[in-house]
C-alpha positions as YAML, in Angstrom:
chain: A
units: angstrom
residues:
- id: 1
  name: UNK
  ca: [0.00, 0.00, 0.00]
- id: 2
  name: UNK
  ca: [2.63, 2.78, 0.68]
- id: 3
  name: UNK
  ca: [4.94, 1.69, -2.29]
- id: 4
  name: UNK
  ca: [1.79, 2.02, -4.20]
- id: 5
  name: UNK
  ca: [1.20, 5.79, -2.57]
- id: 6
  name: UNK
  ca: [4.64, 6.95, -2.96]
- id: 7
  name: UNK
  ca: [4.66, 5.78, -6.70]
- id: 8
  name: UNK
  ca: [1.44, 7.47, -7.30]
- id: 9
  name: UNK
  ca: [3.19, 11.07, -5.88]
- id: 10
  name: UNK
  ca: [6.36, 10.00, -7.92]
- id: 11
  name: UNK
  ca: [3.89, 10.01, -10.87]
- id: 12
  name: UNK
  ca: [2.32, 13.48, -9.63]
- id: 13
  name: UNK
  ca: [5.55, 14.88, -9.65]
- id: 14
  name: UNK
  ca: [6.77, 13.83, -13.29]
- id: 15
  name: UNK
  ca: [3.29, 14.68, -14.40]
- id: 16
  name: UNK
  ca: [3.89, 18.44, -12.75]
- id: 17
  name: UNK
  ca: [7.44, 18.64, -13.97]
- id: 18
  name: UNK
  ca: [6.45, 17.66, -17.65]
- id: 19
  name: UNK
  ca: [4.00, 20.41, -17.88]
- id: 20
  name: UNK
  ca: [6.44, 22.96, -16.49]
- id: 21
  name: UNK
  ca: [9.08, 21.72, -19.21]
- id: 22
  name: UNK
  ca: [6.60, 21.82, -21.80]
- id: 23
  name: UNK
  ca: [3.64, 24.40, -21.01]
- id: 24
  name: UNK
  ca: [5.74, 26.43, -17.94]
- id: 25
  name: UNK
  ca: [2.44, 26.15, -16.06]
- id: 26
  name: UNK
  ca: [3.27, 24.42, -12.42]
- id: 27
  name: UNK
  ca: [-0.30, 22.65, -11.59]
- id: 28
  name: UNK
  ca: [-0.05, 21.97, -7.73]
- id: 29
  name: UNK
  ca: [1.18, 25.58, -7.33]
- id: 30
  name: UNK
  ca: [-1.72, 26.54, -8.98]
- id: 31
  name: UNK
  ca: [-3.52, 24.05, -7.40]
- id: 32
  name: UNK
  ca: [-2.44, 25.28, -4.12]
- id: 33
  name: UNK
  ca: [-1.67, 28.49, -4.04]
- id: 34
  name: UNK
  ca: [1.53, 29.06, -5.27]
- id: 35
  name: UNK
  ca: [4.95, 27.60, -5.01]
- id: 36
  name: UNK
  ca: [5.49, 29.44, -1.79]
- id: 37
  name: UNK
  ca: [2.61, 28.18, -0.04]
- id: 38
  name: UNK
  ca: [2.68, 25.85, 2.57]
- id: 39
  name: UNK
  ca: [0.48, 23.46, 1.37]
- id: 40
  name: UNK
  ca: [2.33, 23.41, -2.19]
- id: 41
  name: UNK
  ca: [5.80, 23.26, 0.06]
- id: 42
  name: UNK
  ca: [4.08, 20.30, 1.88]
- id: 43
  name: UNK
  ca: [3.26, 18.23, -1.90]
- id: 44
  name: UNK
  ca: [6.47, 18.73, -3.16]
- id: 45
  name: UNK
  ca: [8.59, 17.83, 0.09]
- id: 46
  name: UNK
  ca: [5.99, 14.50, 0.08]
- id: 47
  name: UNK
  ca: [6.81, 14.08, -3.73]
- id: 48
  name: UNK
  ca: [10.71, 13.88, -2.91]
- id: 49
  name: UNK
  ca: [10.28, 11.39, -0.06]
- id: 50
  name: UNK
  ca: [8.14, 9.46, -2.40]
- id: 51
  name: UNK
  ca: [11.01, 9.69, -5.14]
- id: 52
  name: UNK
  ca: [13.83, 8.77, -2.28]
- id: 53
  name: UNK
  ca: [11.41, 5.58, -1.06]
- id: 54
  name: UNK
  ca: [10.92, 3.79, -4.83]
- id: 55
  name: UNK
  ca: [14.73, 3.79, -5.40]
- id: 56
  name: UNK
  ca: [14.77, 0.24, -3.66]
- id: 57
  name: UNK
  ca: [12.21, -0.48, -6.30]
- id: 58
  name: UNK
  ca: [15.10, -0.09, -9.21]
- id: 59
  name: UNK
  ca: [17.20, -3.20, -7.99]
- id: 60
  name: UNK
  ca: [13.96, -5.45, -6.16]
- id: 61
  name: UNK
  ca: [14.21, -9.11, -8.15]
- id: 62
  name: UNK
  ca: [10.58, -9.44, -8.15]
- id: 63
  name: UNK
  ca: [9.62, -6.80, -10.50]
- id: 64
  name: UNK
  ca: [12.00, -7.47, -13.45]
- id: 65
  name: UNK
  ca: [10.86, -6.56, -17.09]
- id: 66
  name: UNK
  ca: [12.68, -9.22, -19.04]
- id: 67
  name: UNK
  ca: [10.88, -12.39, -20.17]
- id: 68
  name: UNK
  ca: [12.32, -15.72, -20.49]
...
């Protein structure tokens, strides 16, 4: 359940940070009031934790992508 959490904020995060590379439009400020806002400040510290906890996920055996 929290792997599943922290890649759904991972996936918020890319999802904000392609539309500021491509549009320059930053959603959950505008969400939220703002990149300064507290509430904003609180999403995007939670999106790096999230980022920092599915590293493990990168070398875990059981979810390889190769078939044999």
């Amino acid at each position: 359940m929290l792997r599943k959490l922290a890649l759904v904020l991972v996936i918020i995060g890319a999802l904000n940070w392609g539309s500021i590379g491509i549009f320059g439009f930053d959603f959950v400020g505008a969400l939220f009031g703002g990149q300064a806002a507290v509430i904003s400040r609180v999403i995007f510290t939670l999106v790096g934790i999230s980022g920092l906890a599915c590293i493990p996920q990168l070398f875990d055996d059981d979810h390889d992508d190769h078939v044999d």
